[in-house]
C-alpha angles and dihedrals in degrees: 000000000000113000122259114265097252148039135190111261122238082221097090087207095054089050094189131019133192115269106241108232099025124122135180141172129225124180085338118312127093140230130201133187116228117220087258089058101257135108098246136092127297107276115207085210094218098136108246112201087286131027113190120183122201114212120182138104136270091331090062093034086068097239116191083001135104122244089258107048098055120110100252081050095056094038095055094045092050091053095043077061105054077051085247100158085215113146110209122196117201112214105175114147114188107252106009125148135213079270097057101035086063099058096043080066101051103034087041128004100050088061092068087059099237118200088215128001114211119202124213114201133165125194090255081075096080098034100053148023136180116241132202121245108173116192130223092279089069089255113120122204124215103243119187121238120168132223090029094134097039089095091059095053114034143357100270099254132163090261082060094050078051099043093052090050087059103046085053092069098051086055143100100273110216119223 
């Protein structure tokens, strides 16, 4: 049986992290878990001239995309062709908020010494999160609740009422 996608971090601020080694598929594509917790390719983690580490969220993750189409693959393998030694790490976790993101840095990506870290957020960022809700069996499930990350960014106003509004209909509608 092929373990289950995520895990509850031991870093209480990240709240859940990827399982390095998993995979799954859904509706065709496949996603695989590399040994440092992240969907991206092996690294050999011998520091090349530049090391570069992607942090963000689902965008970064590579959701409904193949490996190689996201935007750190196609990065990396613009820059192999121009004959750049620039190791990128992708560190995109599905769900994760500016919050989250940060800590990820500094819990996780700063220990791989980056030459440069490079944050992806969306402006669903700052109007949802995903929270954790565990059941009785000691498995926990992601739920959706809006507005969690407001407090951290701004006094809740009305600009910010107004703000958030906005930043829904730029977002993915649910059916």
């Amino acid at each position: 049986q092929k373990p289950a996608l995520y895990y509850l971090s031991k870093i209480k601020e990240l709240g859940y992290e990827l399982r390095p080694g998993a995979e799954v598929e859904v509706e065709g594509i496949k996603y695989r878990i590399n040994r440092i917790g992240f969907r991206d390719i092996e690294h050999r983690l011998l520091k090349a001239d530049k090391r570069v580490i992607v942090v963000g969220d689902s965008l970064t993750f590579g959701w409904n995309v193949r490996l190689e189409d996201t935007f750190v693959s196609q990065t990396r393998e613009k820059l192999e062709k121009e004959g750049r030694t620039i190791e990128i790490l992708a560190m995109g976790i599905i769900g994760y908020n500016v919050k989250q993101e940060y800590h990820l840095i500094m819990e996780r990506g700063l220990k791989f010494d980056p030459d440069l870290v490079i944050l992806q957020i969306g402006p669903n960022d700052i109007e949802r999160a995903l929270g954790i809700r565990t059941d009785p069996e000691e498995k926990f499930m992601l739920t959706q609740y809006g507005e969690i990350s407001v407090p951290y960014v701004f006094k809740k106003t009305r600009f910010t009422h107004w703000l958030m509004e906005t930043l829904r209909t730029f977002g993915i509608r649910r059916t």
